[in-house]
C-alpha positions, 0 to 999 in steps of 0.5 A: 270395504275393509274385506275387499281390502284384505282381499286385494293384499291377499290377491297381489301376494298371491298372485306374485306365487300362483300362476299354473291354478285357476282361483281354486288353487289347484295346480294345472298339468303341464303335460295337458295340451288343452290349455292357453296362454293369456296376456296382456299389458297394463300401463300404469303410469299414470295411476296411483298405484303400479299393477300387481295381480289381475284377475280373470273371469270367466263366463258361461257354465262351469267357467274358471276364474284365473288370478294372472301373474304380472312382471313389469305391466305384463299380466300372463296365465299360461294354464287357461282352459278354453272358454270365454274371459276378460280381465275384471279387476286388476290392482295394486299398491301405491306408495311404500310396499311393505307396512305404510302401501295403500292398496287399490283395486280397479273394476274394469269388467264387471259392467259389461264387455270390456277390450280384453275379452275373448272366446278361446275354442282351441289352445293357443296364445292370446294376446289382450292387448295393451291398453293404459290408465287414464285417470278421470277428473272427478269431483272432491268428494268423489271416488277416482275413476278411470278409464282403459285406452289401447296403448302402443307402448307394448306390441303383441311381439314384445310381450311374447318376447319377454314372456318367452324369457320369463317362462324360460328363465323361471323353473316353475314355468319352463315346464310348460312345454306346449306353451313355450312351443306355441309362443315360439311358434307364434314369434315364428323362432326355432323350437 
């Protein structure tokens, strides 16, 4: 338990820095045109904690796993190779963020299908979804549980949108011309 904590913090740091790798650490090409943007939104409002990193897993032979940056409820990797995916994990820290926050971590995926799963065959864009945590009445003694339901608080649009701002805003990601093209293509605005 103590190393699935130290994990997590691990993993929220990171993620706010990692965006171009897959969890190997190695940095993606941003002249390859073989990779996808995935996205999504989290709504955390009422959870115990916000959203700071997701984790993305792959399936099938040779699959990568992938630790999306999240801004605001938006969870993004713009460097996914074709494959299958979904969300399994994503967390946070509740109260203070520096020495006195609680870390948690939430399994979304790993008991099966989830909403955010999906088959990429050729590059694109890939919107997930919104969705939202509702906490579960549990008993006293019992570990909190949760579910995932579609939220409308973030369209499809919305999400490209504020993407498209980050990414253009942000030197490290505005690299990533194919990307940036096919958001733009998507939101059907002028390249």
């Amino acid at each position: 338990m103590k190393r699935r904590l130290m994990l997590a913090a691990a993993a929220s740091v990171a993620g706010a820095n990692l965006l171009g790798c897959a969890t190997t650490g190695e940095a993606a090409d941003p002249n390859d045109e073989n990779l996808s943007v995935f996205l999504g939104f989290i709504d955390m409002s009422d959870a115990p904690s916000d959203v700071s990193w997701v984790s993305v897993k792959g399936y099938g032979p040779n699959a990568s796993n992938y630790l999306a940056r999240v801004q605001d409820g938006l969870f993004f990797h713009i460097a996914v190779e074709p494959g299958s995916y979904q969300v399994d994990r994503f967390g946070g820290v509740s109260g203070f963020k520096g020495l006195f926050g609680r870390v948690h971590e939430y399994e979304w995926g790993t008991k099966g299908r989830n909403p955010s799963a999906l088959r990429i065959d050729r590059p694109g864009v890939f919107f997930v979804g919104a969705h939202r945590y509702v906490p579960q009445k549990t008993g006293l003694f019992e570990q909190g549980k949760f579910e995932m339901v579609p939220s409308s608080g973030v369209t499809e649009r919305e999400a490209l949108q504020l993407l498209l701002r980050l990414m253009q805003g942000d030197p490290s990601l505005s690299v990533y011309k194919h990307q940036l093209r096919r958001i733009k293509q998507k939101l059907g605005v002028e390249r």
